[in-house]
N, C-alpha and C positions, 0 to 999 in steps of 0.2 A: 504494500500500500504506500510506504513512503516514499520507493524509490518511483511507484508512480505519479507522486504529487511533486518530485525532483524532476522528472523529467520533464512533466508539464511546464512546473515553473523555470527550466531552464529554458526551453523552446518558445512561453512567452518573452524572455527577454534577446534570444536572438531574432527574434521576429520583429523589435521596435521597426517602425517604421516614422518618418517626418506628416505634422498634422498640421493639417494646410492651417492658418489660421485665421486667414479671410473665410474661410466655411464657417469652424467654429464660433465665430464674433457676430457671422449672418444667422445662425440658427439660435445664439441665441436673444439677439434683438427681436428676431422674432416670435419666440415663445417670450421673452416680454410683451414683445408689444399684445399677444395675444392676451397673457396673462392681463394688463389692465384694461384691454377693451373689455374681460371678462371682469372684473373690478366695478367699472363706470358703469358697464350694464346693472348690476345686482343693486348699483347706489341710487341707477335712477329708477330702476323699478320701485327701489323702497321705498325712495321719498315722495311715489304717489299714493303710501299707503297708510292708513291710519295703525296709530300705535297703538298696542292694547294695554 
C-alpha cells in the first residue's frame, strides 16, 4: 500500500506541468463575477419582501 501511494506521489510530481495564468485569473473573475450577480440577485429579491 505504501509503496503504492510513493509511486503515485512520485509521478505527481514529475508530471508538474506550467499553469497558464491568464486562464487561471479569467476563471476566476469569472466565478466572481458570477458569485455576486448571485449576491445582488438574492438582495434584490429580499428587499421586495416584507420582514417577518
Amino acid at each position: 500500500m505504501l509503496s503504492t501511494l510513493t509511486t503515485a506521489v512520485l509521478a505527481a510530481e514529475e508530471a508538474h506541468h506550467e499553469v497558464d495564468q491568464v486562464l487561471s485569473w479569467g476563471v476566476g473573475v469569472i466565478t466572481l463575477g458570477i458569485l455576486f450577480a448571485l449576491l445582488f440577485g438574492l438582495i434584490a429579491f429580499g428587499a421586495g419582501r416584507e420582514h417577518s
